[in-house]
N, C-alpha and C positions, 0 to 999 in steps of 0.2 A: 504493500500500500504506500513506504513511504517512497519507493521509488515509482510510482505511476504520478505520485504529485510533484517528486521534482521533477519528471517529463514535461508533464502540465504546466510547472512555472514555466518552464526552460522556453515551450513552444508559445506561452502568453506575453515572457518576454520579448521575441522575437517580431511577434505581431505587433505590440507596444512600439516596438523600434521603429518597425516599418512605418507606421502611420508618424513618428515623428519626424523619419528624416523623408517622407512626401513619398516612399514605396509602397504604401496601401494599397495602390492599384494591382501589385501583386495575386493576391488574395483571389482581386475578382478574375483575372485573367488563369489564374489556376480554375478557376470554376470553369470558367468558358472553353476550357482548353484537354487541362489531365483527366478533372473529373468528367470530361464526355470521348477520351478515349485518342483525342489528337495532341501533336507536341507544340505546335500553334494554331492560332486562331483560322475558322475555315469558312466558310462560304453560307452554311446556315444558322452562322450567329445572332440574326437579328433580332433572336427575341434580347440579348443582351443592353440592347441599344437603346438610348433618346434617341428618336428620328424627329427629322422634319419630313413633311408630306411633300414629295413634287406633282399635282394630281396630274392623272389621265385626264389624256384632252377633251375638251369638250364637244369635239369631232374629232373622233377616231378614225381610222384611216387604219383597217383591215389588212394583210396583206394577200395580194391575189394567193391561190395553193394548184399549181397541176405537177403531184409531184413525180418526178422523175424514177423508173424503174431501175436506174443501173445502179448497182449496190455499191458506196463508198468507201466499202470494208474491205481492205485482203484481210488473208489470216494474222498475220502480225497486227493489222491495226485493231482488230476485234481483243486480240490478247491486252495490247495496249490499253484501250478502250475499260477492261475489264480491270488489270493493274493499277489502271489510275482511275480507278470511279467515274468514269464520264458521267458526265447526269444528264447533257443536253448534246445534240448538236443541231446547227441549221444550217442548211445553206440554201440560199438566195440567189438569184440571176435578173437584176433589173428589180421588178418589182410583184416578183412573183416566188413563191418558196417551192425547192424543187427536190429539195428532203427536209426529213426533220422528225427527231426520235430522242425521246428521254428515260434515262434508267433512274433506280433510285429511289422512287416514288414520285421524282419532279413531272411536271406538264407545264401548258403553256401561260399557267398561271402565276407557276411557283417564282418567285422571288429569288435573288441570291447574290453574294458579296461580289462587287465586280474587284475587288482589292484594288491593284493597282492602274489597270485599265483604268479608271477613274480622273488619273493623273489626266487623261488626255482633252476629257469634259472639261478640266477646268483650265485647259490651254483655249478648247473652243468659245469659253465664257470669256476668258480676257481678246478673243477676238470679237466678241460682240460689243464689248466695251472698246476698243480700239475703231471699231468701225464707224461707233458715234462719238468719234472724236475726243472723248473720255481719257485716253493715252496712248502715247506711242512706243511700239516697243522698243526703238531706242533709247528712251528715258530713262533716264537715272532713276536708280529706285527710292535712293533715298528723296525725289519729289514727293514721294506715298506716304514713305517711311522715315523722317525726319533721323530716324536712330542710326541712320546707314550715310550722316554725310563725313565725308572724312574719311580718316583710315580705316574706321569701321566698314565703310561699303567701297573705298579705293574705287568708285564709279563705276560700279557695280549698273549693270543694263535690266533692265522687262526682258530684253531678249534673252539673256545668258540665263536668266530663273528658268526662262522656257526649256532652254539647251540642256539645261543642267550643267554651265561651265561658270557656277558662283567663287569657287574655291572657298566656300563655306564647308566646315569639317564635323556636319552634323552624325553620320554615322548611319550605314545604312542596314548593320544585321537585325535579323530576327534571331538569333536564337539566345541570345542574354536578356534575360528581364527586365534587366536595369540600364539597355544599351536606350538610346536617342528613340529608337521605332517603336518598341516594347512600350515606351514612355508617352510616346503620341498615339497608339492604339487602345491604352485604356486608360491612362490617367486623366482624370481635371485639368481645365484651364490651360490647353495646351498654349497659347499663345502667351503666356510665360515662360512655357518650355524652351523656346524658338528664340524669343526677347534676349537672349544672351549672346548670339552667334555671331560673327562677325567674319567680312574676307581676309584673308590670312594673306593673300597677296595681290598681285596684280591679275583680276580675272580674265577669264575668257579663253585661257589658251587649253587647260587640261577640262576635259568631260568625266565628269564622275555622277551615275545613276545616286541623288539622295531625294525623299521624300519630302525635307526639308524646303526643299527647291520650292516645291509644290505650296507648301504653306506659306509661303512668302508669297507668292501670286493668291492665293486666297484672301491674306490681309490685306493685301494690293487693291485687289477687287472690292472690299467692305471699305474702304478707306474711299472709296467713291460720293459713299453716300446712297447710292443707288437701290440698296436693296443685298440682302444676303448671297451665296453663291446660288444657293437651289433655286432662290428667285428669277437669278439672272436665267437657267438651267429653265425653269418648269415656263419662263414667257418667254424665252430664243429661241427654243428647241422641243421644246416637252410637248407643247399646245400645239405651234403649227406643224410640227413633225408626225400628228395622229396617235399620240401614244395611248394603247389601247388600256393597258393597266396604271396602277398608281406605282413611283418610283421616291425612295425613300433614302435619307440621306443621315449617316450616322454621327452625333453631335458630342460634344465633350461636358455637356450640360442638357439641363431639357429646355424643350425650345423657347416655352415660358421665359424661361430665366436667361436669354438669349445666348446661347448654346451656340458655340463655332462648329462648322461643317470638318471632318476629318478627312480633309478633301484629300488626301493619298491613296486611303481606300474606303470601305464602308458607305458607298454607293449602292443601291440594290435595286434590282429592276429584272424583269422577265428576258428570257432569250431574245425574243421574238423584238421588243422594244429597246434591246441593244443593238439589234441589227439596223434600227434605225440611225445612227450614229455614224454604222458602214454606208448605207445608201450617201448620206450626207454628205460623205467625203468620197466617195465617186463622182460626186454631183457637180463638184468643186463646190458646195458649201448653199445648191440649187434644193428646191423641195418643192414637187408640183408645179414649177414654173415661177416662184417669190424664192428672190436672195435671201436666205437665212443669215449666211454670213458672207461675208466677203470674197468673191473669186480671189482676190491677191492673198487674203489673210489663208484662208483656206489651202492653197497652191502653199504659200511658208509652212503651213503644220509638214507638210510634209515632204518638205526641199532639205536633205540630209544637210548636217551643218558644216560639212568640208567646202558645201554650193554657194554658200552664205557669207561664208569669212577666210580668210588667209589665217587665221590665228590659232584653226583647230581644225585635224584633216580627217575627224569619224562621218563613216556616212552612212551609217547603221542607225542613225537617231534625227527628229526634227524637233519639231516641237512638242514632249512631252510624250511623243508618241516612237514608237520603234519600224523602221523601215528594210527594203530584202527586196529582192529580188528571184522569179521561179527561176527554174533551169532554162527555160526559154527565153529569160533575162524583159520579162515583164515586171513591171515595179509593182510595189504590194507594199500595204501599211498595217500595222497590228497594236491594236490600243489590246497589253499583255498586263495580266495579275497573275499574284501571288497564288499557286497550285494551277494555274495554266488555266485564267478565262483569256479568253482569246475573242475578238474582233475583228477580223482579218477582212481588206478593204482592197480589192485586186481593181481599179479604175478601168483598164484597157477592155476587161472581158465584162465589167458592172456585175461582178460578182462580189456576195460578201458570206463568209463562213464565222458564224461564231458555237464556238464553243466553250461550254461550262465542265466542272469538275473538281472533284476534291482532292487530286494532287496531281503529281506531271514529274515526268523525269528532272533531275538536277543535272542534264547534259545542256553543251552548247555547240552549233552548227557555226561555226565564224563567231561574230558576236552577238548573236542571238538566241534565243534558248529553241533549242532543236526539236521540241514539239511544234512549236509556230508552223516548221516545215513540213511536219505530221499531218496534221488539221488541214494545213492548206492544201497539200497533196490531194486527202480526202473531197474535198471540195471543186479541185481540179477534174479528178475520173470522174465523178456524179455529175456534172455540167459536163465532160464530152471535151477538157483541152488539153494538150499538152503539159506534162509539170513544165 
């Protein structure tokens, strides 16, 4: 007995610790995580969350369905498929669905984490704000952010937040509790999180994938004035885009208490109304014949940034978003999450493949995660082209 109570202090203590030095959010992220069987956070944690509502449009915009007989599956990608939980896949040709099959218990209802896909929403939202003259992405950031003028932000650009070339050293693993990501997926108040970070040199030249990035372009965007991100999100895109269901956006507070968007991931939204996102950017930024967004801003998401600048020669990335090419050396865009949602945006053939799932291999094809090329493959035989 008297050693089960000093277990009990030991592990009281610990808890006490955490919530003093601002680690509590441990606790819950154990909950969402060990106790339901994953080593991180996955794709149907929503019930975890404050959301804000992005509603379904008030004209939905169906999408046509004849769908296609030729099976998108060899055997390896069925095993795939199986290894890594697919839950969803769609593929799209114009604007008509030409497969589309969920495992899992999901359908064309279910909801789920776009994780980092997400990033690329909120590149689209600072080009809606750029389009009404709001800001330019050459601007200095610290215009927004007062806390970035000087060596703090070393003239720090909108555009390099986009690129991800801040040389801010926010840190981008997941598998420490206590690293930068851990800390903005479940704790409070993240925008004190952020408030500390500063350029360490002169930016623009190295590309470093941090989510960090991301959240700077979010304060960016509320620093407007304008309205929240999901606002900018549910009147630029959500409404006139037809979105059939409601999309939900996961918050660091409740929304009452006005709660920041976790715009890196925790975005959730149906298959079918992510593919909306693909149409958008085949369209060059076109929906039904009304500019959403910009032909030029649209064309930059996804002009690799070796095209853009002399200062940094990746051309695997645009704006927030990840870029490739098939074997037949047609260009393709992929708004990519954490355990492989996929968005996958082929312009030349107005194809768009998304896929959902609760994990994905940890390989890479060049500098892309070599599922991307999986998924796309799949989406290539069921439309009838060439990889």
């Amino acid at each position: 007995m008297r050693r089960l109570r000093i277990i009990v202090a030991i592990v009281l203590s610990f808890v006490v610790l955490s919530f003093i030095t601002n680690h509590g959010y441990i606790w819950s992220g154990i909950q969402e995580t060990y106790f339901r069987g994953w080593k991180n956070s996955n794709i149907d944690d929503i019930e975890f969350r404050e959301l804000r509502t992005i509603a379904a449009s008030e004209s939905p915009q169906p999408w046509a369905k004849a769908v296609n007989d030729v099976n998108p599956f060899t055997s390896d990608d069925e095993r795939w498929n199986e290894a890594n939980q697919t839950s969803s896949l769609l593929i799209i040709q114009g604007d008509t669905i030409r497969y589309e099959q969920y495992w899992k218990g999901h359908d064309e209802h279910t909801v789920t984490n776009s994780f980092s896909a997400c990033k690329s929403i909120v590149a689209l939202a600072i080009g809606l704000a750029a389009d009404q003259g709001l800001l330019d992405v050459q601007d200095p950031v610290e215009q927004y952010l007062p806390r970035f003028a000087g060596d703090v932000g070393r003239g720090l650009t909108i555009q390099e937040l986009l690129q991800m070339r801040s040389h801010i050293p926010f840190g981008e693993g997941y598998s420490s509790p206590f690293g930068f990501m851990a800390k903005a997926y479940y704790r409070e108040d993240i925008r004190s999180l952020v408030e500390p970070y500063a350029v360490t040199d002169q930016p623009g030249i190295r590309w470093r994938y941090q989510g960090g990035n991301t959240m700077l372009l979010e304060e960016i965007l509320a620093s407007l004035g304008k309205g929240a991100l999901s606002d900018w999100v549910e009147q630029g895109f959500w409404q006139p885009m037809g979105a059939e269901d409601n999309a939900f956006w996961g918050l660091d507070a409740p929304d009452e208490e006005g709660g920041v968007e976790r715009c890196f991931a925790q975005f959730y939204a149906t298959t079918r109304d992510y593919a909306r996102f693909g149409k958008l950017l085949n369209q060059g930024g076109q929906w039904g014949g009304r500019q959403l967004l910009s032909e030029n801003f649209t064309k930059a998401v996804v002009t690799p940034i070796a095209e853009m600048t002399e200062a940094c020669d990746v051309e695997h990335y645009g704006y927030q978003i990840w870029l490739g090419k098939t074997e037949a050396g047609r260009a393709f865009s992929c708004m990519e999450g954490l355990r492989g949602q996929m968005i996958i945006s082929v312009p030349e053939l107005n194809l768009i493949v998304v896929r959902t799932g609760y994990n994905k291999e940890a390989l890479k094809k060049g500098a892309l995660p070599s599922d991307i090329y999986r998924v796309l493959e799949m989406g290539l035989r069921n439309a009838g082209f060439e990889r």
